[in-house]
C-alpha distance (Angstrom), angle and dihedral (degrees) to the residues before:
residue distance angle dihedral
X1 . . .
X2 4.19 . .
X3 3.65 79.3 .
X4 3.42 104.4 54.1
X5 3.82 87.9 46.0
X6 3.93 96.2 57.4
X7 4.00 83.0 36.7
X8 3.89 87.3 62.8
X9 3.98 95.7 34.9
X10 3.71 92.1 53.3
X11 3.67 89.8 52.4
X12 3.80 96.6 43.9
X13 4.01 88.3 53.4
X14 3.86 98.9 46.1
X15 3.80 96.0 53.0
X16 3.74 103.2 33.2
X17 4.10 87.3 71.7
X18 3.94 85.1 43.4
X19 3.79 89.9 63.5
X20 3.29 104.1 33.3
X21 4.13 90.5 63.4
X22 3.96 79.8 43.1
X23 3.25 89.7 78.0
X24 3.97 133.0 94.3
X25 3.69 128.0 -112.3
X26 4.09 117.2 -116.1
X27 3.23 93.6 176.3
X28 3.88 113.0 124.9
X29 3.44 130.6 -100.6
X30 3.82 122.6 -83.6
X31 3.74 118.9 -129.7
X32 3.19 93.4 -114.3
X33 3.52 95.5 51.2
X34 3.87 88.2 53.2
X35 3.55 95.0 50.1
X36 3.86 92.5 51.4
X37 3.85 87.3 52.9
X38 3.76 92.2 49.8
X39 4.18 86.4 53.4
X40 3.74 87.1 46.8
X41 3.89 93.9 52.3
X42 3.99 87.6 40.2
X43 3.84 91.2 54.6
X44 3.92 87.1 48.7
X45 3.68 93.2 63.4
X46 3.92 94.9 -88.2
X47 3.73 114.4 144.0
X48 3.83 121.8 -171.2
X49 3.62 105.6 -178.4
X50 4.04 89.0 48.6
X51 4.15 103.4 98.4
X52 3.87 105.6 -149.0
X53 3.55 139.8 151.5
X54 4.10 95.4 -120.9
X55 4.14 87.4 71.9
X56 3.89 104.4 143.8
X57 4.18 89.0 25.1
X58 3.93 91.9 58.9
X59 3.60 99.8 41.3
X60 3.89 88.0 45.9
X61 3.72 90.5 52.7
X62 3.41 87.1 51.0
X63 3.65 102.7 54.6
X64 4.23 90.6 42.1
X65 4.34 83.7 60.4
X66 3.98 85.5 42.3
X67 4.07 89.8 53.9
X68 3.48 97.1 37.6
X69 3.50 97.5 55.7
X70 3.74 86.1 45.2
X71 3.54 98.3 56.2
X72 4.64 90.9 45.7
X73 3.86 83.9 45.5
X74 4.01 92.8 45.4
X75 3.90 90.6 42.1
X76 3.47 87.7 48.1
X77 3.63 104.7 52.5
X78 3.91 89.0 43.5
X79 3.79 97.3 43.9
X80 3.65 88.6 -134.0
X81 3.71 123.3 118.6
């Protein structure tokens, strides 16, 4: 029974830390983070001073060459894909 017990305790405490670093971050963005994502988006072709009609199509376009090139340089660094 003591056995069982400490079976079920040593379990508990090996994959409660396991899922606990599972889990994603929500905390907010840094400014540093956000200005690297502006760069990103501005080396895409994004322009945020330019005043145009094509707002959320232009930054959206943007952000799909951003994430694309993300995933070929991720998939290429890993060797996976």
């Amino acid at each position: 029974m003591k056995s069982t017990i400490k079976s079920v305790a040593l379990a508990v405490a090996v994959v409660v830390p396991a899922i606990s670093f599972a889990q994603p971050s929500n905390a907010p963005l840094t400014h540093t983070q956000v200005r690297e994502q502006l760069i990103q988006l501005e080396r895409a072709g994004y322009n945020p001073a330019r005043k145009d009609n094509m707002y959320p199509a232009d930054i959206q376009a943007a952000e799909a060459r951003v994430a694309a090139k993300s995933e070929a340089t991720g998939a290429a660094s890993t060797g996976v894909g």
